[in-house]
C-alpha positions in Angstrom: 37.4 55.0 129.9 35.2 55.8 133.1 38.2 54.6 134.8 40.3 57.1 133.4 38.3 59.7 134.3 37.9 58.6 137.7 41.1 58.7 138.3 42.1 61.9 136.9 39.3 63.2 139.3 41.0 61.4 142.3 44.1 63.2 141.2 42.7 66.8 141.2 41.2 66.9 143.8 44.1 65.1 145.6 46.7 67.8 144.2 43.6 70.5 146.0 44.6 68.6 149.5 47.8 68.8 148.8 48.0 72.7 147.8 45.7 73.2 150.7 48.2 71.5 153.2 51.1 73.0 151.6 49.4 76.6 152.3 49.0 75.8 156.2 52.3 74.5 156.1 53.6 77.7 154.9 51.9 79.4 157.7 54.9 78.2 159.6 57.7 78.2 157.2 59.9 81.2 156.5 59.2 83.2 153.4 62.9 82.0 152.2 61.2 78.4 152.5 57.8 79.1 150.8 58.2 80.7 147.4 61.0 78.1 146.2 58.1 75.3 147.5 55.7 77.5 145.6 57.4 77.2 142.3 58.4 73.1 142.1 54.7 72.6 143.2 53.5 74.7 140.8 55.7 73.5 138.2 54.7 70.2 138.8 50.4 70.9 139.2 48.4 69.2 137.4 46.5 72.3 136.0 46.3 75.7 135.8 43.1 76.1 138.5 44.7 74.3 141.2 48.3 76.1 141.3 45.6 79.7 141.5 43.9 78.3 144.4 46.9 77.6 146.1 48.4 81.1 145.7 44.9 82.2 146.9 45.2 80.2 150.3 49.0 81.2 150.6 48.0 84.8 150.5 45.6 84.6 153.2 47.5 82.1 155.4 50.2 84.8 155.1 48.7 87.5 156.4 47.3 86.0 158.7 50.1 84.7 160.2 52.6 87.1 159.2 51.8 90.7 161.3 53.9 94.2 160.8 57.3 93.9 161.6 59.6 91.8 160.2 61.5 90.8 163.5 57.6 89.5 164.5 57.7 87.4 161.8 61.2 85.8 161.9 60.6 84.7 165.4 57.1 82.8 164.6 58.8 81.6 161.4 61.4 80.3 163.6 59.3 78.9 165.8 56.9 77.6 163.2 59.9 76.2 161.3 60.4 73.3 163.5 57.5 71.8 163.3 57.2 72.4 159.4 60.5 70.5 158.9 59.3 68.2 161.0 56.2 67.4 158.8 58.6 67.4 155.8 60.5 64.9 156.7 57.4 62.5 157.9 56.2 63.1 155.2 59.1 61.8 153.1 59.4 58.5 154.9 62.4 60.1 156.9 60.7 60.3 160.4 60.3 57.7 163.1 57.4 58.6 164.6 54.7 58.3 162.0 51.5 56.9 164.1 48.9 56.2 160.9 47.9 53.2 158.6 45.8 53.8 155.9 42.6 52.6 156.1 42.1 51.5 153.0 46.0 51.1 151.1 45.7 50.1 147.4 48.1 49.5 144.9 48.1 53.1 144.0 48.9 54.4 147.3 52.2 52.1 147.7 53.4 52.7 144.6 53.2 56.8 145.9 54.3 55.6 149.0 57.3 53.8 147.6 58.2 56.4 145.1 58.3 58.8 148.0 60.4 56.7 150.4 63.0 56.3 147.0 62.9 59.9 146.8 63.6 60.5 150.7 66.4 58.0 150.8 68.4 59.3 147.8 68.9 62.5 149.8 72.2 62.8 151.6 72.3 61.5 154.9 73.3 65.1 156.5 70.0 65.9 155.3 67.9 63.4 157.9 70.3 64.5 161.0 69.1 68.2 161.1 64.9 67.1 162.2 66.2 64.7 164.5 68.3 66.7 166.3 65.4 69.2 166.3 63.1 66.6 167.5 65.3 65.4 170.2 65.7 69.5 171.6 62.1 69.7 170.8 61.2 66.7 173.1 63.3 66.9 176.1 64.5 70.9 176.6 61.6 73.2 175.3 58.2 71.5 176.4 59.4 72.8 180.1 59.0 76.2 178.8 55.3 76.2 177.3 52.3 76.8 179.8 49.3 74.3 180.1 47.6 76.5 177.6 49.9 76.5 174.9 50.5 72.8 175.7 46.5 71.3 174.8 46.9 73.8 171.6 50.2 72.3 170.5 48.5 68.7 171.2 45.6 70.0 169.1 47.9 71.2 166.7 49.6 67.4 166.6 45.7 65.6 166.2 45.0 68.2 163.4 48.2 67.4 161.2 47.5 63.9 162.2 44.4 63.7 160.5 45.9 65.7 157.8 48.4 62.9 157.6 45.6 60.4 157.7 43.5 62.6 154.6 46.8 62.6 153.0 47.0 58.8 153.6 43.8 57.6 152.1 44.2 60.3 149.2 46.8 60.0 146.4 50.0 62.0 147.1 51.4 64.7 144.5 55.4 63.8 143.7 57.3 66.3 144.8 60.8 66.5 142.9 64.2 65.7 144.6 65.3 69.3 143.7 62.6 70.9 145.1 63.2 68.9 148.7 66.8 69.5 148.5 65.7 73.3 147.7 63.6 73.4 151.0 66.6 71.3 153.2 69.1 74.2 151.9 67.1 77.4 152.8 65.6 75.5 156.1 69.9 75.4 157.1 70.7 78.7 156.1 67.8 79.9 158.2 69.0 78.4 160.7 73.1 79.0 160.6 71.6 82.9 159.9 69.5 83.1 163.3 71.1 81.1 165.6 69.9 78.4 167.2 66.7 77.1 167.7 66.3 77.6 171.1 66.7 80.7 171.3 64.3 81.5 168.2 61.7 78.9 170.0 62.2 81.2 173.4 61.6 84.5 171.6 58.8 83.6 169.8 56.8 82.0 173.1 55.0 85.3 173.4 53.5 86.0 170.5 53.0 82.1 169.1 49.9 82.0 171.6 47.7 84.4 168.9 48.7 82.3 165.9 48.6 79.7 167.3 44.7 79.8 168.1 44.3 81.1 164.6 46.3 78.4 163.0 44.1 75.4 165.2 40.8 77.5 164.3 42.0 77.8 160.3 42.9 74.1 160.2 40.1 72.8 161.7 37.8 74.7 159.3 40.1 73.3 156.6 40.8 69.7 157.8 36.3 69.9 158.2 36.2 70.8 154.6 38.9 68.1 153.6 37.2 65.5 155.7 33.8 66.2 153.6 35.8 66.6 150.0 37.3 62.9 151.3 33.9 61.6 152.1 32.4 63.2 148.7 35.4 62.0 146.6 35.2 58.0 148.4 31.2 59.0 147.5 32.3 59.7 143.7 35.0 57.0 143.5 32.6 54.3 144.8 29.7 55.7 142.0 32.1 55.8 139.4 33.3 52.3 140.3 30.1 51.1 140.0 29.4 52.9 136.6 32.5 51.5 135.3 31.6 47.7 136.5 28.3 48.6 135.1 30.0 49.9 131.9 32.5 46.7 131.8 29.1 44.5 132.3 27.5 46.4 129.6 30.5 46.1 127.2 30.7 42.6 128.0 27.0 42.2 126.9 27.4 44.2 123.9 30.4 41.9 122.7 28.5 38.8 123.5 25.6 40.7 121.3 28.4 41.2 118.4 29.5 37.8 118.8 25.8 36.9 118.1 25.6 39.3 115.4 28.1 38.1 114.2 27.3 34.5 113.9 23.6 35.0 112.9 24.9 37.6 109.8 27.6 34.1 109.4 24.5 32.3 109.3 22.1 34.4 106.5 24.7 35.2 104.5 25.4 31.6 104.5 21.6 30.8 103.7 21.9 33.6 101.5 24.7 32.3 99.5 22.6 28.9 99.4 19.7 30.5 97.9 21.3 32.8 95.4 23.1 29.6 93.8 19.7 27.2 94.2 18.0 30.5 92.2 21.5 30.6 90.1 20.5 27.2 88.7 17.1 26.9 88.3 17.7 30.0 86.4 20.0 28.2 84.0 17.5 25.1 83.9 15.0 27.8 82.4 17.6 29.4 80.5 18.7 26.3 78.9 14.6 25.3 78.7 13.7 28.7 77.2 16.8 28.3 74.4 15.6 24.6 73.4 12.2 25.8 73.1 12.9 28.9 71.1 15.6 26.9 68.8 13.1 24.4 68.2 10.4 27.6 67.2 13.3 28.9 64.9 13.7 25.7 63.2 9.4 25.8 62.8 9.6 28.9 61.2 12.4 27.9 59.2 10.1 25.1 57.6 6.8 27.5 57.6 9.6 29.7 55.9 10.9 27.4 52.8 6.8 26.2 52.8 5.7 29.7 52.2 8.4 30.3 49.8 7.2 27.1 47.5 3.6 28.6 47.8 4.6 32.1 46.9 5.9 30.4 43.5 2.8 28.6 42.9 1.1 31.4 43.5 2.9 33.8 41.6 2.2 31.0 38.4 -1.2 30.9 39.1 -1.9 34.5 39.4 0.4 34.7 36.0 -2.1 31.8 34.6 -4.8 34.0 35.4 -3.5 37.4 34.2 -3.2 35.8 30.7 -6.9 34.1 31.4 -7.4 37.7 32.5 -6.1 39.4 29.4 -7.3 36.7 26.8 -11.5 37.1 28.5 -10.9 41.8 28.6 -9.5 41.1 24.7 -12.8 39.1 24.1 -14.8 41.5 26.3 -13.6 44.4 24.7 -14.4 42.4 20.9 -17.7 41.7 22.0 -18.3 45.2 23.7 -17.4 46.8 20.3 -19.3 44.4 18.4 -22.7 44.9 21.0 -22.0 48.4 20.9 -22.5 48.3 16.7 -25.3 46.3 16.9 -26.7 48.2 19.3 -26.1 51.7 17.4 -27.7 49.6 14.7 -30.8 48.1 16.8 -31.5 51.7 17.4 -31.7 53.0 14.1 -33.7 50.0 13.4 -36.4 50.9 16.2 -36.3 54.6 15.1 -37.1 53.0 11.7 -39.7 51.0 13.0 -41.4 53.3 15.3 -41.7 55.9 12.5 -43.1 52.9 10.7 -45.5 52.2 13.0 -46.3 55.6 13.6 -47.1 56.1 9.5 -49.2 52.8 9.7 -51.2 53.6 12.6 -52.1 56.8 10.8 -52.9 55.1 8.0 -55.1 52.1 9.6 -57.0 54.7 11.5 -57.7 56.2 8.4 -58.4 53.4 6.6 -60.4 52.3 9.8 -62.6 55.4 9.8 -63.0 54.8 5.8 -64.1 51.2 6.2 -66.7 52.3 9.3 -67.9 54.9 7.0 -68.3 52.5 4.1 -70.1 49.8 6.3 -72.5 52.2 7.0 -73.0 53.2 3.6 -73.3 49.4 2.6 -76.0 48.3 5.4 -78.1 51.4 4.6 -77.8 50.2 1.2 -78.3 46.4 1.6 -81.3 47.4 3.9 -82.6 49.4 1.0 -82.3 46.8 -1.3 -84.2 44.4 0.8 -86.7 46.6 1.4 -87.5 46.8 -2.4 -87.0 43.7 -3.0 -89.0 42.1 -0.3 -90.7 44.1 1.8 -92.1 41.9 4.2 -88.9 40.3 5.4 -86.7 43.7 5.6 -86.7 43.0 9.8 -84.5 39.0 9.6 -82.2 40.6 7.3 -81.7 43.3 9.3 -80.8 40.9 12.4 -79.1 38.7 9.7 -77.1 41.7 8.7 -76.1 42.7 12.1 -74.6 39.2 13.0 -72.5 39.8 10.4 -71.4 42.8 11.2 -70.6 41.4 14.8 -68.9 38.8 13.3 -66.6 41.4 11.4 -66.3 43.9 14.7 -64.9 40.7 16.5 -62.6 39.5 13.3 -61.1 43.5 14.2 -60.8 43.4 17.5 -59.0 39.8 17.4 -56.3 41.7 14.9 -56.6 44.7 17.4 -55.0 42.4 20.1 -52.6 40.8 17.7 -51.3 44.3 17.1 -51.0 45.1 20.7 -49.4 41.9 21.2 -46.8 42.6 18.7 -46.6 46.1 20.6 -45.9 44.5 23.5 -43.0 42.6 22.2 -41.4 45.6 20.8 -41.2 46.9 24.2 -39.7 43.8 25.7 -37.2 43.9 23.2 -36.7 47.7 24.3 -36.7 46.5 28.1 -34.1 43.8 27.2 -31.9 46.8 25.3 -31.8 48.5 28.1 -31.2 45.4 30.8 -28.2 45.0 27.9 -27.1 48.7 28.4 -26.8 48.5 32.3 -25.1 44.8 31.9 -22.3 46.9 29.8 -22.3 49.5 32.3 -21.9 47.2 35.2 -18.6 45.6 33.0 -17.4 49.0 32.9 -17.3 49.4 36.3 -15.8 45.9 37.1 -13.3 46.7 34.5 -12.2 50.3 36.1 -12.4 48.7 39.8 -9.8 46.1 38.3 -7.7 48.9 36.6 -7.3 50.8 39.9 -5.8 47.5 41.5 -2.3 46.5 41.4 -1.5 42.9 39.8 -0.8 40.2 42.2 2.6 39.6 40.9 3.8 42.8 41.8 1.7 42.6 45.3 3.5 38.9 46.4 6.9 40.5 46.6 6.0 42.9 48.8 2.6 41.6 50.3 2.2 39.1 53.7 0.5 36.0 54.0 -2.7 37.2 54.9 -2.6 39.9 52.5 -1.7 37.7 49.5 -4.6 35.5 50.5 -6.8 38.3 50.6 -6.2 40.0 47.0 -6.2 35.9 45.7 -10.3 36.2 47.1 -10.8 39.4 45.4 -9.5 38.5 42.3 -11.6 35.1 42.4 -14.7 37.1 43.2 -13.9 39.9 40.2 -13.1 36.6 38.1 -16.5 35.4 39.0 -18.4 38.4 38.8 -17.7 38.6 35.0 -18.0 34.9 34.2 -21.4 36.0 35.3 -21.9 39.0 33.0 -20.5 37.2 30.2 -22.9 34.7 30.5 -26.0 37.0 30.8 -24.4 38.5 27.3 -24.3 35.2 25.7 -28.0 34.6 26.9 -29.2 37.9 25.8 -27.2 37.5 22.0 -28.6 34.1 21.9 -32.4 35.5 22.9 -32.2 38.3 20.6 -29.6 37.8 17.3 -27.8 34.6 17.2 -26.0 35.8 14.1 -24.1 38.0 16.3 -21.6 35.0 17.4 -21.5 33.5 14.5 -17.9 32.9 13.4 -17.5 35.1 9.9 -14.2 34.2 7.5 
């Protein structure tokens, strides 16, 4: 690519060298022979900037070398004519007197060279015999006529468009088309045929070539100067960008060698890649394979915990059947013996109301008979003291002590049926304490049996209970079971303490 560029830069400013040549060269050539020149360079430019740059340098060349009158300028165009078709056909391979060898040739420059030389040598030959002859009249007849002055400036004028031959040389050349030479060749002959002969246009135009002359050799050393440096500035260029583009070719080089690499190292991890994925491929299927065994030998566990749990659900649910009837047969009996405790109770208590009012009437009556018997005692010891005083009265004081012994003996004979009394007092109010230890037993069945009434039965709670909670109401149920074994025992005690006839069996 840098290549391509370099190039296209050697060809601009090349085509610049050319247009600037072409200008000084038109300095010399007869308005007839410029414009046609003009247009086959210009439609063969390479751009737009350099065919303006060369109508620039054509303008000022022309006015410069082209005063006032018109007879003025068809002598120095005459006489400039001769050596611009001499130029020409150097230029086109057709001369015999080129002196220069490029410095440096490459392949580029013959290939210019030879397409040039093809182009001069399809011309006619007619065309090659008109600047020879003009080079031969130019050689032997006219240099007698110039002075030593114009003489060292036509010489200078030679070295100058040898060196632009040289520039021209080292630089690459812009084609010029076959037309456009032919073009030049035809006005160059009617010039000539129109004017005379070049003699006599060279001898006129002796006078006045001396000014443009000077002005030509000052122009066209200024120009070939600035050539000379655009040369050493483009060899400058060419030699940087050759170095950029070996540098670039090195650089591309690397880079390939780096893709090569690239390339063989992402060879070389997707390869290890590849490995791993199917070493992780199947040890996943190892524990695939592991994982179904192991979860086909669960399946088949539960399976057995399954039909195991289903055999214990039956036994359960004939148990739990066992013991609702158990249930049912003990809350029938409960409930016979609750009605039956409940009468006898209703009965004990009219009894005890009976016996308290009883009680009640008896102690009133032993106090009064008490109070009647201490009254009556004290009637009879005044009396038997009385009667021992009249009968003896000397011994009145031992029966006095006599008579109180005896009446201790009777105080004590009281008190001892006193205590039996409060004995048997006390035994009523066991019995009461034991009614009433009854009572809250039958209270505390009441509450057993409503805490039993609020639960569900087990055999509707199996078909829609777990493991854990069947297990759990089978614990309750043993502990409720329990609980009134327990109270129906304390009831049997109790009957069996109090009224035996109670469970006796009656036809």
């Amino acid at each position: 690519m840098s290549t391509d560029d370099g190039g296209m830069r050697e060809e601009g400013r090349h085509h610049s060298v050319l247009t600037t040549r072409s200008g000084d060269e038109s300095a010399v050539t007869p308005p007839c022979l410029l414009y046609p020149l003009d247009s086959e360079m210009d439609s063969s430019g390479g751009s737009e900037s350099s065919d303006a740059r060369h109508d620039d340098k054509e303008e000022a060349l022309g006015g410069l070398f082209l005063p006032g009158n018109s007879s003025h300028q068809l002598v120095s165009s005459a006489a400039a004519s001769v050596i611009s078709a001499e130029e020409q056909f150097e230029d086109y391979g057709e001369g015999e007197d080129v002196d220069f060898i490029p410095s440096s040739p490459c392949a580029d420059d013959d290939i210019r060279t030879n397409g040039f030389s093809d182009l001069g040598s399809s011309l006619p030959s007619s065309a090659g015999h008109t600047p020879q002859k003009i080079r031969h009249f130019y050689n032997s007849e006219l240099l007698d006529v110039y002075c030593s002055q114009c003489c060292k400036k036509v010489n200078l004028l030679n070295d100058l468009e040898a060196r632009l031959k040289n520039l021209k040389a080292n630089s690459p050349n812009r084609k010029i088309s076959s037309t456009a030479f032919g073009r030049q060749l035809f006005h160059h002959s009617n010039f000539s045929s129109s004017h005379g002969s070049t003699e006599d246009l060279f001898r006129d135009s002796i006078d006045s070539c001396d000014t443009d002359i000077t002005e030509k050799v000052s122009y066209l050393e200024k120009k070939v100067t600035e050539l000379e440096n655009d040369s050493l500035a483009n060899g400058d260029l060419k030699s940087k960008l050759k170095q950029d583009n070996t540098q670039l070719v090195h650089r591309v080089h690397e880079l390939e060698e780096q893709i090569k690499d690239q390339e063989a190292r992402a060879e070389q991890s997707l390869e290890e890649e590849l490995k791993r994925h199917r070493e992780n491929y199947s040890k996943m299927e190892k524990d695939k394979s592991n994982q179904i065994e192991l979860l086909s030998n669960r399946v088949q566990q539960l399976e057995e915990e399954n039909s195991e749990m289903k055999v214990n659900v039956c036994r359960l649910k004939s148990q739990t059947e066992k013991l609702d009837q158990e249930k049912q047969r003990m809350t029938d009996k409960l409930e016979d013996t609750s009605l039956r405790l409940k009468d006898e109770m209703d009965l004990y208590r009219k009894m005890m109301d009976k016996l308290w009012q009883n009680r009640h009437e008896f102690q009133k009556e032993r106090e009064a008979m008490q109070e009647l018997i201490e009254d009556l005692r004290r009637e009879l010891e005044h009396l038997q003291v009385f009667k021992l005083e009249t009968e003896k009265p000397g011994r009145g004081r031992n029966c006095l002590s006599e008579f109180s012994a005896r009446t201790r003996e009777i105080e004590l004979e009281h008190e001892v049926k006193r205590l039996r009394q409060e004995n048997h007092k006390l035994r009523d109010q066991n019995d009461d304490l034991n009614g009433q230890i009854l009572s809250l037993s039958l209270y505390e069945a009441k509450n057993l049996f409503a805490c039993h009434t609020k639960a569900q039965s087990l055999a509707t709670e199996i078909d829609n209970a777990s493991r854990d909670e069947l297990v759990e109401a089978l614990k309750e149920q043993e502990e409720i079971n329990f609980r009134l074994r327990q109270y129906m025992d304390k009831i049997i005690l109790a009957i069996l303490d109090h009224n035996p006839s109670i469970l006796e069996i009656k036809h």
